[in-house]
C-alpha positions as CSV (number, residue, x, y, z in Angstrom):
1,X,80.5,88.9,85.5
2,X,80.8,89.2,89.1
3,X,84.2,90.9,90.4
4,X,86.4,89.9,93.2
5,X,89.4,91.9,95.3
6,X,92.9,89.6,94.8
7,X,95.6,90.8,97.4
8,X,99.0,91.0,95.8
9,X,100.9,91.4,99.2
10,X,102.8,87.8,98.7
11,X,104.8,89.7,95.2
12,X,105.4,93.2,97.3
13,X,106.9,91.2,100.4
14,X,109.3,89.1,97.8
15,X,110.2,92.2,95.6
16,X,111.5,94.1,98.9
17,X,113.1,90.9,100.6
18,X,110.3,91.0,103.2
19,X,109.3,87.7,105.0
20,X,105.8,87.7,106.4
21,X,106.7,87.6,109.8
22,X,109.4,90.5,109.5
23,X,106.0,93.2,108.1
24,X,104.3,91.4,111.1
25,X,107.0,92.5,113.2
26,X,107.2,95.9,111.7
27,X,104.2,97.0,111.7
28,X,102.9,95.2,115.0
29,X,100.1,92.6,114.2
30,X,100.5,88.8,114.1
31,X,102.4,87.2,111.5
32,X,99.0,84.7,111.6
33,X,97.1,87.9,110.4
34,X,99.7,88.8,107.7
35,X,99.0,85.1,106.2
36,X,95.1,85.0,106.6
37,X,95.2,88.7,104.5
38,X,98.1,87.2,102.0
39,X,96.3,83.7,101.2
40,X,93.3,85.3,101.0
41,X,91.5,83.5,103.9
42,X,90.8,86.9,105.8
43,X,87.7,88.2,104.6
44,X,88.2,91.6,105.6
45,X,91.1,93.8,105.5
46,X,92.0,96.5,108.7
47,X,92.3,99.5,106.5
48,X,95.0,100.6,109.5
49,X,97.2,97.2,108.9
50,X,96.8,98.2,104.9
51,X,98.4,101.6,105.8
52,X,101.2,100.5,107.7
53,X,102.2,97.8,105.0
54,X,101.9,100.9,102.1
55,X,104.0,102.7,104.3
56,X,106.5,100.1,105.3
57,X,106.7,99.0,101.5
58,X,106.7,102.3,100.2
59,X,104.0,101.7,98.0
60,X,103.5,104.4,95.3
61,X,100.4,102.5,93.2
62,X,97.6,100.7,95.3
63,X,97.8,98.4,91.9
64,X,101.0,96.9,92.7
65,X,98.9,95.0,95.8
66,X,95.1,95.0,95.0
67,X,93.4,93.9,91.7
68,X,89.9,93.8,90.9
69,X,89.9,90.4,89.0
70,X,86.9,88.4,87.7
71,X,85.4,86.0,90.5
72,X,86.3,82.8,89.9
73,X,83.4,80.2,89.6
């Protein structure tokens, strides 16, 4: 079965009170950018924006955003 990349950035914003347009103000992108990456319309992720969330959200396990996950058919 083929595997997909699901972004778990919706859960990490909620769990640390984070809106998306507050990360989009603290780490300096568009809060249009923040939603294309957390409804999963961006098909590419800046690894520098990644950074900056991990940072921001003091991320300790990459798990607790990304999943490898079946591809759904």
């Amino acid at each position: 079965m083929e595997k997909e990349l699901e972004v778990k950035l919706r859960e990490a914003f909620k769990k640390r009170g984070y809106t998306q347009e507050q990360v989009a103000a603290a780490i300096g992108t568009s809060a249009r950018a923040i939603s294309e990456v957390v409804t999963g319309k961006a098909k590419t992720i800046n690894r520098e924006m990644l950074v900056k969330i991990i940072n921001l959200l003091e991320i300790e396990d990459i798990r607790e955003i990304l999943e490898i996950v079946e591809k759904k058919a």
